[in-house]
N, C-alpha and C positions, 0 to 999 in steps of 0.2 A: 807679507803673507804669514798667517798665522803655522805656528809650528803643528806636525800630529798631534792627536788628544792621544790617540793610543801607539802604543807599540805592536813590535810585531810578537815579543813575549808575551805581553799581556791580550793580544790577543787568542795565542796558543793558552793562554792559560783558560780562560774566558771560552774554550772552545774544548776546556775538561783534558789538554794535552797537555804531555812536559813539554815545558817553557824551556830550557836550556838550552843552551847554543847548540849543543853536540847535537841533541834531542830535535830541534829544528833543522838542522842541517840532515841528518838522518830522515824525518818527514821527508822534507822535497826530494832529496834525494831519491829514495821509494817510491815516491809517488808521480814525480815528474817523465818527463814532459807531458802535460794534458794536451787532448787534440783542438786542434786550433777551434772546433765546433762547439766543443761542450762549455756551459756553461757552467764556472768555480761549483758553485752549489751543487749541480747533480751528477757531480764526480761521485763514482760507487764505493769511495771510500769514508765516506762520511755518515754520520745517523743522521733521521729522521730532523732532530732538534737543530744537530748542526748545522744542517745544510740550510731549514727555515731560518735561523740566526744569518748565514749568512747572505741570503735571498734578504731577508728583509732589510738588512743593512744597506745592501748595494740597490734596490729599489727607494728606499726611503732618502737615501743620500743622508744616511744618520753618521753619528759619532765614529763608528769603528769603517764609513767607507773606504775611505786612505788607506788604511793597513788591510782591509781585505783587497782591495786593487794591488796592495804591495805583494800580496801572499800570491794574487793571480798570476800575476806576473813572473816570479820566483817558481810558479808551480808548470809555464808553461816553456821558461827558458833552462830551469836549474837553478843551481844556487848563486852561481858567477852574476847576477844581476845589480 
């Protein structure tokens, strides 16, 4: 099994947020737990851009799907994942 292409930093970066542990951790923290319904993308905390970025990622099963399935997951349990 091939290793991630991306991170979960470099996707915080890629997505115009601080990258930094503290600064991720702080993310989910705030923003968690999403409802088990809503789909990552049209969480009301994201722009326009952002959320097309990550709709297309996770329809396309492109490069960054891995770490946005990682960030779903982290956003619907917390950070303990």
């Amino acid at each position: 099994m091939e290793s991630p292409t991306h991170s979960l930093p470099s996707l915080f970066k890629q997505l115009g947020l601080d990258n930094d542990p503290v600064s991720i951790d702080q993310f989910i923290a705030t923003h968690s737990p999403l409802k088990p319904e809503l789909h990552l993308a049209d969480a009301f905390f994201w722009t326009q851009s952002q959320a097309d970025f990550l709709r297309g990622e996770i329809l396309d099963d492109a490069d960054w799907a891995e770490v946005v399935d990682q960030l779903d997951v982290m956003l619907r349990k917390g950070r303990g994942v």
